[in-house]
N, C-alpha and C positions, 0 to 999 in steps of 0.2 A: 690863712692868708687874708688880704684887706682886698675887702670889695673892690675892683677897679686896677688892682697889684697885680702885675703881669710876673713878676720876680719874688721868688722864695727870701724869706730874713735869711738863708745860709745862701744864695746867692749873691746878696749884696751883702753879707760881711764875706765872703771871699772875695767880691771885687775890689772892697777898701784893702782887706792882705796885699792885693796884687799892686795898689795902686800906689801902695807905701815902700813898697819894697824898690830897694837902693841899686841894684844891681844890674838891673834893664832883661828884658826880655829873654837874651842868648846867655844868659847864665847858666852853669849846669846846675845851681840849685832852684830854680826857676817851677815855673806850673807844671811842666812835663814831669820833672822829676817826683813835685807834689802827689803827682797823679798816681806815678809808679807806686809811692809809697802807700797809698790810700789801696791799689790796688790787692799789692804784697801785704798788707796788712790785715784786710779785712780777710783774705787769703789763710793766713800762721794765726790769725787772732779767731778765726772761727775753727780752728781747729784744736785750738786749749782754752777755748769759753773766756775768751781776751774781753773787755769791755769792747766792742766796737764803736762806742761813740767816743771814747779817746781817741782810740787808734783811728780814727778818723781826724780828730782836732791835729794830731798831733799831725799827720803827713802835711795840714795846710800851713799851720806853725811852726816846724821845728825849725827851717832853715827861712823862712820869712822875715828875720832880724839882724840876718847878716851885711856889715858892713864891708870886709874883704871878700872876694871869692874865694880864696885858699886861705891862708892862715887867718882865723877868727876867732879866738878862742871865747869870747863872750855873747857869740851869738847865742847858744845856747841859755845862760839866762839870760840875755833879752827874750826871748820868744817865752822863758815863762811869767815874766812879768806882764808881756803881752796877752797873754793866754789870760792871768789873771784878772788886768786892768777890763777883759772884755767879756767875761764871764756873769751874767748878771744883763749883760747888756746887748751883748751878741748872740749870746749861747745862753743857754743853762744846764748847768753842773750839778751836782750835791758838794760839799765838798768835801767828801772821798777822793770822787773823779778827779776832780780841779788841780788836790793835791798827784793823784797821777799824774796829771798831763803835765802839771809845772813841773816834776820829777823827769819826767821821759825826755821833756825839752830840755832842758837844765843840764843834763849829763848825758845825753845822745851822741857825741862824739868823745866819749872821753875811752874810749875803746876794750868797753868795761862790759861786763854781762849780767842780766838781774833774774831773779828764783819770781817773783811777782808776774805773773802772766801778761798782763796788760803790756805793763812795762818793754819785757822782754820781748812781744810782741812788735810794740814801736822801735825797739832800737832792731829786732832784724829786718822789717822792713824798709828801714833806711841801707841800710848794709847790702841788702840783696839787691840792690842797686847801684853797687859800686862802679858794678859794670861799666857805668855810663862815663866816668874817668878815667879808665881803664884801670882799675885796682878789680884783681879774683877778688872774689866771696871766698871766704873762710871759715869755715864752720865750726873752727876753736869759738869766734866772735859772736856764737846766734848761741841764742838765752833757750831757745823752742827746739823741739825734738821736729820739728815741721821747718822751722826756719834751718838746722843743720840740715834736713835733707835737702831741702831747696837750694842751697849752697853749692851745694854736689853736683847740684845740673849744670848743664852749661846754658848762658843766661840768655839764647832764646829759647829755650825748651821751657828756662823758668818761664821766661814770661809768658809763653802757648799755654802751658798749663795752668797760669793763675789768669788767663784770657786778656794779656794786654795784646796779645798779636792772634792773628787766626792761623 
């Protein structure tokens, strides 16, 4: 941190995510959900040795570039090209990761399932949140033997047990 910097570089580039984003605060892709996702993820992603610095990038990205609230189909690559354009500048990646994260953004709602742990990691921590539109979790849809079981709960017990409620 800079002598006199009271805020973290991952503090202020999350404020620029938030400040860009189209949708206005009462979205349900919004910072609450981010939050969820960063929650559930570090959650399923510690439990099959997931990168955890993706699965962190990714819950602050993946819905960060949506232009509709419901029907968007390119938000997804919007957010990896933003992922990309800020890698180097915002973050730093290898690019191994980088290619993760653009991957996990890029195809995160395409209702798909991936064998990659990181990967699979990010797309069920989006998914275990569905709740929040009222779409069940379904555990045909999660990549992780941790994300199927979480599916299974009903979604305040999920969230008690990954500690977003007490």
């Amino acid at each position: 941190m800079i002598r006199g910097c009271t805020r973290s570089l991952d503090e202020l580039f999350r404020q620029r995510v938030i400040a860009q984003f189209r949708l206005g605060e009462h979205s349900a892709h919004f910072v609450d959900h981010w939050d969820r996702v960063a929650a559930y993820g570090a959650f399923v992603g510690a439990s099959c040795g997931a990168d955890l610095e993706v699965v962190r990038l990714f819950a602050l990205l993946h819905d960060s570039q949506r232009f509709e609230e419901d029907y968007d189909p390119e938000h997804g690559p919007r957010a990896a090209r933003f992922a990309e354009h800020y890698c180097g500048k915002a973050f730093l990646l290898t690019p191994k990761q980088l290619k993760l994260l653009m991957e996990a953004c890029h195809d995160h709602d395409r209702g798909r399932t991936h064998k990659d742990r990181t990967i699979g990691s990010c797309w069920d921590a989006d998914r275990l949140d569905l709740d929040r539109v009222g779409v069940s979790c379904d555990p045909y849809f999660m990549s992780t033997a941790e994300g199927k079981r979480l599916a299974l709960r009903r979604p305040w017990d999920r969230q008690k047990e990954v500690g977003l409620v007490s």
